[in-house]
C-alpha angles and dihedrals in degrees: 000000000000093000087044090046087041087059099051089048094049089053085050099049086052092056100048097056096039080061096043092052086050093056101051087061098055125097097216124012119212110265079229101046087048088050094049108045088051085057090052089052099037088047085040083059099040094057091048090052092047088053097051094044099244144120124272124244095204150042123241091245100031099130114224116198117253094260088053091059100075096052087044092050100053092047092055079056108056094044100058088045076060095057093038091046095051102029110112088177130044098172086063116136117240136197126223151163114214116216096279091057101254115144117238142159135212142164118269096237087046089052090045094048083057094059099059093038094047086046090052087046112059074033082070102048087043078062094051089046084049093057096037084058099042094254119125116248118243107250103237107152102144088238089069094049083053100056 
């Protein structure tokens, strides 16, 4: 399961920055797109911290300028390899309180799986936002990442 969990963070991790090097070359980022990636790295950061017991640093919607990302999203990085690295058990139940302040418990590879699908979601809608705005989208099918 930690080799299994390691890959999917590696692929996301590959996404993310593609997307965040992307970004830095664009003249003008999407206000959505800019909205959205933030989310990915400020969720990304709440269930780690959820994991790991401790309090979050950010919101879901809190906005970070483009030259934060990078550094946000390392840290999100390194921080689920951590749990990865030192879990023993991944079908260990795990309390929570969502954002609006309602208890609930998964599992933590159910927790972790969240994390990469939440994160290849909103990607998905950042590649909508790109072609609405006449921007191409960034290939990231997990297929491509393979080859």
């Amino acid at each position: 399961m930690k080799v299994f969990f390691n890959e999917l963070f590696d692929y996301n991790f590959y996404c993310n920055k593609k997307i965040i090097d992307n970004a830095m070359t664009l003249e003008k980022l999407p206000e959505k797109s800019q909205d959205l990636f933030s989310h990915i790295l400020n969720a990304h950061h709440i269930w780690n911290a959820r994991i790991l017991g401790r309090p979050s640093d950010f919101d879901v919607w809190v906005k970070h300028p483009i030259k934060d990302w990078a550094d946000i999203h390392y840290e999100n990085q390194r921080s689920s390899f951590e749990i990865t690295t030192n879990a023993d058990n991944f079908e260990k139940r795990i309390d929570y309180e969502n954002t609006e302040g309602r208890l609930f418990t998964n599992t933590l590879q159910d927790m972790l799986f969240h994390i990469i699908n939440h994160s290849t979601n909103h990607r998905g809608q950042i590649a909508t936002d790109f072609r609405n705005n006449d921007i191409q989208p960034i290939v990231l099918d997990y297929v491509y990442y393979k080859r």
